[in-house]
N, C-alpha and C positions, 0 to 999 in steps of 0.2 A: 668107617668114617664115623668121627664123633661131635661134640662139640663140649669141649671141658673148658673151661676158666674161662670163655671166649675166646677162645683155639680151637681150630677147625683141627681135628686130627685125622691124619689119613694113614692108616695099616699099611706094612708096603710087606709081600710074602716074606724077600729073605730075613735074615737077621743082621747082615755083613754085609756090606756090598754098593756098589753102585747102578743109583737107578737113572734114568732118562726123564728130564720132564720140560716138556715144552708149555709156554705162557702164550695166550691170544688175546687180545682186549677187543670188545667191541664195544659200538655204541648203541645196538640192536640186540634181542635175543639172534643168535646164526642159530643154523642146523645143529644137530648135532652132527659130529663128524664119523661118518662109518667106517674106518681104516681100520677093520678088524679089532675094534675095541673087545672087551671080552667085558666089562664093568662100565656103567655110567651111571651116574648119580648128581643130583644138582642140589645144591644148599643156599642157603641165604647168610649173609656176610654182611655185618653193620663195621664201618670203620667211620670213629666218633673223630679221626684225626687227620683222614685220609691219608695213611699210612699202612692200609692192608699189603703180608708180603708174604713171599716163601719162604720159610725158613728149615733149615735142615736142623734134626736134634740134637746129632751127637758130633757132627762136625759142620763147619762153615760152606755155605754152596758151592763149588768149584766153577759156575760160572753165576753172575749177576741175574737174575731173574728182573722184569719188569715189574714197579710197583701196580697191586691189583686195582685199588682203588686210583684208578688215572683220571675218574674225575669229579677228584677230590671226595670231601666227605659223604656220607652218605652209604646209601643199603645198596648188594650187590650180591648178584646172582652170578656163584662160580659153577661149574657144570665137568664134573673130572670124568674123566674117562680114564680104564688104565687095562694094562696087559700083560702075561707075561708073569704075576703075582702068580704062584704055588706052583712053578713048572720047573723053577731052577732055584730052590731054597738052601743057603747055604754052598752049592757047587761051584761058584765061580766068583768069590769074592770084589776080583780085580778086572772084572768083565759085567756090562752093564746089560741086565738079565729080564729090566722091567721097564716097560715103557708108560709116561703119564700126558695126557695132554691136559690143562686147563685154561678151559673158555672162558672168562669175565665178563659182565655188562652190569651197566646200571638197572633196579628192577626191586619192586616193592619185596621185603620178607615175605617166605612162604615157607609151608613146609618141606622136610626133607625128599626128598621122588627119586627112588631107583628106578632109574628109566631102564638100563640092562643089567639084569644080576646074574651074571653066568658063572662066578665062582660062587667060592665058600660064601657064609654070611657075616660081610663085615660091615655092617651099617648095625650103628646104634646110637638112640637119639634117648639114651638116658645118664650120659656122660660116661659110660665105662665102656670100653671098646672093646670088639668082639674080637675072641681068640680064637680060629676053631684050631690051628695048627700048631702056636706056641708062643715064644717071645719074638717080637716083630720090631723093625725100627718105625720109627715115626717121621713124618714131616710136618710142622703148625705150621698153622696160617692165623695169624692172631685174626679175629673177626672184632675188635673193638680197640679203641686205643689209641 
């Protein structure tokens, strides 16, 4: 996970492929959610527009995602969790191999906090995203805008 241009970027294992990603909004910090995450990491997220969203890079979402910022403008704490990244890279294009959840709340900026890092290391908070296995797709989240 990164943060470039004010885009949240988040690493996904395969290169190809479809992934799973579920959206929560709260109006509290929750739990974090223990369903076998294997990654969790939480970021801070300003949306100057209140138009923070998911967006996919190389093709259009295949289902509508919830806008993040639901209330309205302002700073926000997204909290990803993900699964399933370096286990099936490239094998199964047409089969959804990775699973993401992300939690939303409204919540002062902080730093970036790996709360679970059980994979490779893809957290980088100097704008260039970490590689350890190769070329990856990406998903933004504009974090301003």
């Amino acid at each position: 996970m990164s943060v470039v241009d004010g885009v949240i970027v988040v690493m996904t294992g395969i290169h190809t492929g479809d992934v799973d990603v579920t959206v929560t909004l709260h109006l509290a910090e929750p739990a974090p959610d223990d369903g076998g995450w294997q990654d969790i990491v939480e970021i801070s997220a300003h949306s100057a527009s209140g138009e923070l969203m998911v967006r996919g890079m190389m093709d259009d979402l295949v289902e509508e995602l919830p806008v993040l910022s639901f209330d309205g403008p302002g700073a926000y704490l997204l909290r990803v969790h993900a699964r399933g990244r370096y286990t099936a890279i490239d094998l199964a294009p047409d089969q959804v191999t990775e699973w993401y959840l992300v939690q939303v709340w409204p919540a002062p900026a902080q730093d970036l906090d790996v709360l679970r890092p059980t994979t490779h290391s893809t957290v980088s908070t100097t704008g260039t995203p970490a590689r350890p296995n190769g070329p990856y797709s990406v998903a933004g989240i504009p974090s301003s805008g």
